[in-house]
N, C-alpha and C positions, 0 to 999 in steps of 0.2 A: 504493500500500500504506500502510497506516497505520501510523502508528511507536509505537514504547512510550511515550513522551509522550504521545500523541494516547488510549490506549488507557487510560493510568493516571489521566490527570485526566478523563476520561470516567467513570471506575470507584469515581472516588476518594470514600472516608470514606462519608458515609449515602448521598448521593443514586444511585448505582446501586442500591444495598441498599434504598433505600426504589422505586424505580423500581420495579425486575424480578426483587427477593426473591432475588437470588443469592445464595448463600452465600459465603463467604471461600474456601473451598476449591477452587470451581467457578472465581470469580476468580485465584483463584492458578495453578491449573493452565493457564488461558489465557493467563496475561500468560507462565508458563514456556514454552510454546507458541510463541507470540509471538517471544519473546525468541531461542529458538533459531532459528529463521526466519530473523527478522531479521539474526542472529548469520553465518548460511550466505549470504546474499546481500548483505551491508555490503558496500559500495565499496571495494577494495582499497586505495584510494589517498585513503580520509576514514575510517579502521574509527572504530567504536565505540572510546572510550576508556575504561580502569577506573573513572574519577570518574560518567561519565555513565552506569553498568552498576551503579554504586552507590547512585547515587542515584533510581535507578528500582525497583531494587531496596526499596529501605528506602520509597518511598511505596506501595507495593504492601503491605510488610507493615503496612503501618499501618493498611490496609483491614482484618486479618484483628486486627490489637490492639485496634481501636476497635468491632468486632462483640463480642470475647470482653470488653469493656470493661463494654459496656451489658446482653450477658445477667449479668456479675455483680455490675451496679447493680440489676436488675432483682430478680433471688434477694434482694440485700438489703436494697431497698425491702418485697418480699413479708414479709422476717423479723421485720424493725423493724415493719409494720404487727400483723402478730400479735401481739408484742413487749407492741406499746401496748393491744391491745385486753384482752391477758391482765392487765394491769397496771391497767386501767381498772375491771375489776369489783369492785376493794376499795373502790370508790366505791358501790357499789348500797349504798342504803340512806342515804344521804348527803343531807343536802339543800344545793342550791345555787346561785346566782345567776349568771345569765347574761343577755347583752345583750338585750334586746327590752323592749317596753311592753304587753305582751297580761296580762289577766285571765281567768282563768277560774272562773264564779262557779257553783256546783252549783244553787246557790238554801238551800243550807243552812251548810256549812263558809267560814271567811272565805277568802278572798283576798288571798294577799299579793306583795308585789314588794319593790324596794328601790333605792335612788339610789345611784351613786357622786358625791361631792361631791368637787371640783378644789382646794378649799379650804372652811375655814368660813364659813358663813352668819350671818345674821341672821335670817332669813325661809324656811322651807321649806313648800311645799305642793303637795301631791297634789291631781290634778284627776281622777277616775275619769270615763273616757269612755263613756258608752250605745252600743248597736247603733247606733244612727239620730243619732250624733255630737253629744248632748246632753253638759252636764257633770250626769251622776249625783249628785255629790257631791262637795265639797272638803275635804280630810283637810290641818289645819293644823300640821305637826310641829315648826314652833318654832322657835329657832334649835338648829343642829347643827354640831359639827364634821365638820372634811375625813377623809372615807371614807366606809363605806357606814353608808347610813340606812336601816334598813328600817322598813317600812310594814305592815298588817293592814288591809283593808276586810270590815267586817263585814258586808257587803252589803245595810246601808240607804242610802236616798237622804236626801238634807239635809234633807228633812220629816221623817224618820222612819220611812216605811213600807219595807217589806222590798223591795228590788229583786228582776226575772222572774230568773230564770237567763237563761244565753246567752253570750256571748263577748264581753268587754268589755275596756277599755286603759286608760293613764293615761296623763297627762302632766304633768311637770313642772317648778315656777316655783322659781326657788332665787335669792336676791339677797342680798347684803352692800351696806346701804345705797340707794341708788339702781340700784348695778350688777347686771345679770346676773351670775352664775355660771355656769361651766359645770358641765353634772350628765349621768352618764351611767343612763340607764334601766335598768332590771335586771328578769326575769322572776325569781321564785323557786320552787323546788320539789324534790321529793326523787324521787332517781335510784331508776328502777325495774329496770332493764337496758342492758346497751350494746351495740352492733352494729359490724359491721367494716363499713364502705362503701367506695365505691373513691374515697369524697376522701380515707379518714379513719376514727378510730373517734368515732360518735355515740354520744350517751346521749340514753336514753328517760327525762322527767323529768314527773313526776305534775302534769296542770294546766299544761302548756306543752308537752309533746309532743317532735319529734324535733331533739334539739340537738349542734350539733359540739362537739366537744371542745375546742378552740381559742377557743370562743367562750364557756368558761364564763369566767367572773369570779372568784367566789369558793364554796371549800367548805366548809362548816359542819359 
């Protein structure tokens, strides 16, 4: 026969619940089962003691505290999501920078992005990237100090003639002296909507498309 140990660390915390979807209830009523059994057939002469009736007891309910634990992390994951995303739409209309290096060029309106700088420079420059991984054009902004630098490609190429449309990047060179700097890339654009997804609430950002909320930078 199997004893209430053997039944309760079987049962115990998620892993019966994520096994065989038992509910806490269904669990409780068999380890009660259980228990009386056990109770009518103990060994006259080794019974069950109150410590060990105690403490089977108390892991058993923890099966049923740690169910009602998670559905009421659950509810208030669900509430805090809504929460952010109601909170999120005083940003539509907003324009703002966020992590990536993408352009997107109409063929008429410029194109703009922006650096976060680690510290100030000497030397900033924009390299606008072609479809086919050419450099389009290099935007020389000079020296700058630490924060964000933004940028405008007016979507010539270094000759001068107008560049195709299409979907274009940048990359960027930043040095104080001989040294590197470090520069974080920035798409930029203005919040059109935002949506609840199940990582998160994104915003739909004009010329850059669909971005998490976590990942924005900064709002203008």
């Amino acid at each position: 026969m199997s004893t209430l140990q053997d039944v309760v660390s079987k049962s115990s915390v998620n892993s019966t619940l994520a096994a065989s979807a038992t509910t806490s209830t269904e669990i409780q009523d068999r380890f009660l089962r259980l228990l009386i059994t056990q109770m009518k057939n103990q060994d006259p002469l080794n019974p069950m003691d109150n410590a060990q009736i105690t403490s089977q007891m108390s892991q058993i309910s923890t099966v049923g505290g740690i169910e009602k634990l998670n559905t009421t992390m659950q509810s208030f994951s669900s509430s805090l999501l809504s929460s952010q995303s109601l909170q999120a739409t005083s940003l539509i209309g907003h324009t703002v920078y966020a992590e990536g290096s993408s352009l997107a060029y109409n063929g008429s309106a410029p194109a703009g992005g922006g650096v976060d700088l680690a510290q100030s420079v000497d030397s900033l420059k924009i390299n606008v990237i072609g479809p086919a991984g050419n450099v389009v054009r290099q935007i020389d902004l000079g020296a700058r100090q630490a924060g964000l630098a933004a940028f405008l490609w007016d979507g010539r190429n270094d000759g001068g003639a107008n560049a195709a449309a299409g979907a274009y990047s940048f990359q960027v060179d930043a040095t104080s002296g001989a040294q590197k700097v470090p520069a974080t890339s920035l798409v930029s654009g203005q919040i059109s909507s935002v949506t609840l997804g199940r990582d998160g609430v994104h915003a739909i950002v004009n010329g850059v498309g669909d971005v998490p909320l976590r990942q924005i930078n900064r709002i203008m």
